[in-house]
Every structure is written in structure tokens, then in C-alpha cells.
N, C-alpha and C positions, 0 to 999 in steps of 0.2 A: 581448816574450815573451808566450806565451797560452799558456790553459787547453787549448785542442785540439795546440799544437806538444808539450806536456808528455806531454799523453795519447797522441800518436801517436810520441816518443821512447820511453817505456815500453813501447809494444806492441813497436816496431822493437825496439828492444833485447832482448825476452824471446822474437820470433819470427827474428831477423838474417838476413829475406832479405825484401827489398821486395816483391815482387810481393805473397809469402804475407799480411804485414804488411797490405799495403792491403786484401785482402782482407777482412780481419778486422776493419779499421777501416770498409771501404763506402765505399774513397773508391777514387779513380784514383793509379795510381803516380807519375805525374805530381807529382801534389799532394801526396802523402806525401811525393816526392823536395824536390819546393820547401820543403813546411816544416822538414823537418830540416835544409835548407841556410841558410834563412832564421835558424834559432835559433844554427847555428854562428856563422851569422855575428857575432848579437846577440855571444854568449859570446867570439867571436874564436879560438875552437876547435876543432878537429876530434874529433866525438864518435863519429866512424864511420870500420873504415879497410878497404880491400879485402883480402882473402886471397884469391888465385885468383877464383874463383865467389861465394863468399863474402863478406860483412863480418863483422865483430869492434867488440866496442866497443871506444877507445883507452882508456889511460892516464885520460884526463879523463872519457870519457863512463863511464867504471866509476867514478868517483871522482862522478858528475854523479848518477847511477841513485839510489843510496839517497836522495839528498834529495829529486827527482823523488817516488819512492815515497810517503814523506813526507808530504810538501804535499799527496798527491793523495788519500793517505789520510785527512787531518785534514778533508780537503774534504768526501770522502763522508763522514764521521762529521759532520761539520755536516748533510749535508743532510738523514742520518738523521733528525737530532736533531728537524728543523724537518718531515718527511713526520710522525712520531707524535705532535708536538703539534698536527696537525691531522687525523689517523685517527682512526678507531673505537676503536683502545685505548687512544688519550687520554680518551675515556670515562670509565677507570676510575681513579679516584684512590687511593691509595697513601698512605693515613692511620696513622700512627702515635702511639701516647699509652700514657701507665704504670696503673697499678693500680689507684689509688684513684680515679681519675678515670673507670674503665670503666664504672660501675654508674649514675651516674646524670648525669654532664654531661655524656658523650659519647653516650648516646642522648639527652636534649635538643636536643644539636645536631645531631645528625645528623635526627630527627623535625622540626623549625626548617626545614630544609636542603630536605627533600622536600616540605612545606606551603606553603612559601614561593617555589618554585623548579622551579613543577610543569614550566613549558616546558624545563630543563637535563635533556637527555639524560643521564645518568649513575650509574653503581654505586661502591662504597668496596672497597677491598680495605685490611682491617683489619692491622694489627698492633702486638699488646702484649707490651712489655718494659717493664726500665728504664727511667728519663727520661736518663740516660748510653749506653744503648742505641739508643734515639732521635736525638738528637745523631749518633752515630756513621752510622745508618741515613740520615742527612739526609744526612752528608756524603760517604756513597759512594752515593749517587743510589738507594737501594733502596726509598727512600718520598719521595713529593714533599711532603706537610705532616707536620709533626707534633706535639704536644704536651711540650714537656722546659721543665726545670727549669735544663738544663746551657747554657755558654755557650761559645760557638766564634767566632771572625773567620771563620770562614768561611759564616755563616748570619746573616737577619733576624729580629730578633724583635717579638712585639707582645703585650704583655700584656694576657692575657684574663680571669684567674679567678686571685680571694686565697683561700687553702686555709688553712681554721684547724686549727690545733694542739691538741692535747689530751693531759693525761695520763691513761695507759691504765692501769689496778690490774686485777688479780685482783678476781673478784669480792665476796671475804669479805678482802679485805686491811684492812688497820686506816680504809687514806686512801678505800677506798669508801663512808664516811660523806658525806663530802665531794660539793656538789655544781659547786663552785666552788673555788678553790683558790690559794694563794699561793706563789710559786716557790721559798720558802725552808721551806716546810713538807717538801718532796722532795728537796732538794739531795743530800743525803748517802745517799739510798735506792740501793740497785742498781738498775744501769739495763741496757734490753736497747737496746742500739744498733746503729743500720746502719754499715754500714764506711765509712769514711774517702772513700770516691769517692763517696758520698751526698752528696745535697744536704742533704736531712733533716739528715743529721750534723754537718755544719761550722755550721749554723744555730742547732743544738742546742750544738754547742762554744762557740759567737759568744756564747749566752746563760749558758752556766752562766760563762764569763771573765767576764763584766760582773759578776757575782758573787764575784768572785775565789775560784772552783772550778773544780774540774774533771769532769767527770761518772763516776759510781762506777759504771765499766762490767763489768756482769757478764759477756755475752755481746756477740756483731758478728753480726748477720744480714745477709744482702743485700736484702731486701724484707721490707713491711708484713705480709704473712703471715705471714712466719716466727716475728717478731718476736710474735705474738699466740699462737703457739703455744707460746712461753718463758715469756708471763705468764700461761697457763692454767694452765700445771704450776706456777706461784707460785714465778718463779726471777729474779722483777723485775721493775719497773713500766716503762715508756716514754712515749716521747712521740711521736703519730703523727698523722697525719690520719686524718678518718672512713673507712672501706674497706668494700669491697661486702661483706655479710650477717655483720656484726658483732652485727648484732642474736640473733643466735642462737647468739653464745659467752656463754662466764659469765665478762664482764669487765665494769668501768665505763669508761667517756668520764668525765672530769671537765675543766669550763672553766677555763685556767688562769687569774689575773689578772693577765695581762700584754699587753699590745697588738702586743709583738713576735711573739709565735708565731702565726706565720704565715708563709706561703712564697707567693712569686707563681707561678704558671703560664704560660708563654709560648707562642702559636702561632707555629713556625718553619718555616721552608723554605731551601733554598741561595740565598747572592745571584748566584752566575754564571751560575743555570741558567732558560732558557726554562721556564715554567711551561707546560701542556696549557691551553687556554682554557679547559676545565673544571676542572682544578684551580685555575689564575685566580680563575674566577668562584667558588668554594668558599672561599678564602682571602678575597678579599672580601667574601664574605657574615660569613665568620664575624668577623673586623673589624668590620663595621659592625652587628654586634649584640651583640657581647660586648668589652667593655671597662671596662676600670679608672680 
């Protein structure tokens, strides 16, 4: 059985008169007739039957047609796959990463990327969310790299950057004396926390258990901004990583003393899928300059 008796079954069967058929395929009727005869034969079945002038597909060849379809379909979706990882809009890579990390290690590396890589053809097409976001983004093919925190069986990871942790106060709060800090001086404070699908969160749960507490959660935001704008209004302190232009709220960063607070950051991508040689070459650069 072959790729051209499949393709020239599909044409017959959606055109059901040879001559037209061959027409449409550019071949002679001849040869159209021999390979559908030749494929019966493989199959042992008759997938064609005459009416008058006419043919009909049988019983079998209507029962043969959708998987035909199929196969023929996943084929050209392969070949898709394989013509844009070598086109021009493989160019453009499809970068994703979350919040805290927009301000200053993702222009790092992207500055890094174009310095070092002047002969790579190529532009970024940005996007920021979530690092659960992300994740998600990875695994229905909408960005080819990206930056999460979150973990999938269906993605590679390689750890690039330790993100320290901090406690955040209002700026006139009692613990903004503090420049440094012990983890039981806060315990029992209200705390503005991210929900439950955070990574932040379970990491922040992970530490106050070892404690044997629980975190005295005032509010659940979904991101590090929000979260800053609960301890401006003085309605509890948190624990966050540094975030772009904090410097310009009336809050304190205080170091905690403790060596766990801290989260890794992962450079990820899908493991099934053909990378674009330029996203390739980007995921290896940033590998082999960033790592833990």
C-alpha cells in the first residue's frame, strides 16, 4: 500500500468517476485504474462497485474513506509542522515568562541573546502572564519557550535563576525597623497571599508547616501586584519576590533569615515538539549561560 494509491482512493471516492478523477490527479486513467485495483487487491476488497455509468463506493470503501482521511490528514499536519520550522516565521520565537521577572532578567537576556548572536536571524514575540499561565501556553503550542515555575509531564525543564524571597511591610509598619528578619518574628502577622494554584503559595505553606503554623491569611490575590497594593493600604504584610518599580511604593523588602525562601525558575518548552532552529538556537544559548 502507498502514499499515492491512498491519495488517489480519496480523490476517486470524493470525485466517483475515473476519467474526472485522473484529471485532477494529472495522471492517465490507465494508472489511476491499476492503482485502485492494485490496493483492492492488497485489502482483498472491493472498494469501488459500478451503478450504470457510474461507480459508488461499497460497503468497505465507505467504511475504508474516513481512515484514509486520517492518515492523510496527520501526514500533512506533519509536513506543516516540519515547512515552519524551516520558514521565515520560524524567525520569530514565542517567549513566555511572569511578572517579577519582566523588569530585569528578561531584558538581560534577551540584550545577552542579540550581543552574542549577531549572525541569528531573528525577533521575540513576548508574552506575560502567570507562570501557571505559562505552563498552560507551553502545552497547547502558543509559545515555544518559556519561563514557569509550574510543573507538567508534558514539558522539559532546566533551571535557570534562584528568586529570593522577601518580607514586604507597609512602609511605617512596626517590622519596617527591621532590616533583616527571623521567620518567627512574623508568623502570627496577617498575611496577603496568592491563591492556592501559586507557586509562591504552597512554598510559603511548605515554610510556615515546618513551623508548625499556618499562615494568618488576610486576603488571596492572584499576582505580586495586587498583593502590594493590600500592603500599601496596611491590610498585611507578605512574602514576595523583588517586582519591577517597587522602588517607588511606600513599602519595605526586608531579608528574611532563612535560606529556604527562595523559588527556582525554569526555562521550559514541550518535549514532542520540533523546536524552529531558532528557537533551538535560543533555548541553547540561554542554557549555556544561565544556570544553577
Amino acid at each position: 500500500m502507498t502514499l499515492l494509491q491512498l491519495k488517489y482512493f480519496q480523490t476517486l471516492a470524493f470525485v466517483l468517476h475515473y476519467t474526472k478523477a485522473s484529471e485532477v490527479l494529472h495522471i492517465s486513467q490507465p494508472s489511476l485504474s491499476y492503482a485502485i485495483a492494485e490496493l483492492e487487491k492488497e485489502l482483498g476488497i472491493e472498494l469501488f462497485e459500478k451503478k450504470g455509468r457510474k461507480i459508488m463506493l461499497t460497503q468497505y470503501g465507505k467504511q475504508f474513506l474516513p481512515y484514509v482521511e486520517k492518515a492523510l490528514a496527520l501526514l500533512s499536519e506533519g509536513c506543516d509542522k516540519i515547512k515552519h520550522a524551516s520558514n521565515q516565521e520560524a524567525k520569530i520565537v514565542r517567549l513566555g515568562y511572569f511578572y517579577s521577572i519582566s523588569s530585569t532578567f528578561i531584558p538581560e537576556i534577551i540584550n545577552k541573546i542579540y550581543q552574542n548572536a549577531k549572525d541569528l536571524d531573528l525577533s521575540f514575540h513576548f508574552s506575560q502572564e502567570l507562570s501557571e499561565n505559562i505552563k498552560n501556553m507551553l502545552e497547547n503550542d502558543q509559545i515555544d519557550l518559556g519561563f514557569t515555575m509550574h510543573s507538567s509531564d508534558k514539558l522539559e525543564y532546566y533551571p535557570v535563576l534562584i528568586q529570593q524571597l522577601y518580607l514586604v511591610v507597609p512602609q511605617h509598619h512596626f517590622l519596617s525597623v527591621y532590616d533583616d528578619i527571623d521567620i518567627n518574628t512574623f508568623l502570627s502577622e496577617p498575611l496577603i497571599a496568592l491563591d492556592q494554584a501559586s507557586n509562591l503559595r504552597s512554598i510559603i505553606d511548605k515554610l510556615y508547616h515546618e513551623h508548625n503554623t499556618v499562615p494568618n491569611v488576610a486576603f488571596e490575590v492572584k499576582e505580586c501586584n495586587a498583593a502590594l497594593q493590600f500592603i500599601i493600604q496596611g491590610l498585611g504584610i507578605s512574602i514576595l519576590p523583588r517586582v519591577p518599580a517597587i522602588d517607588a511604593l511606600p513599602v519595605k523588602y526586608i531579608r528574611i533569615n532563612d535560606a529556604k525562601f527562595k523559588r527556582t525558575i525554569y526555562l521550559a518548552w514541550p518535549k514532542n515538539k520540533l523546536l524552529s532552529e531558532t528557537a533551538a538556537a535560543v533555548k541553547k544559548f540561554i542554557i549555556s549561560n544561565y544556570h544553577i
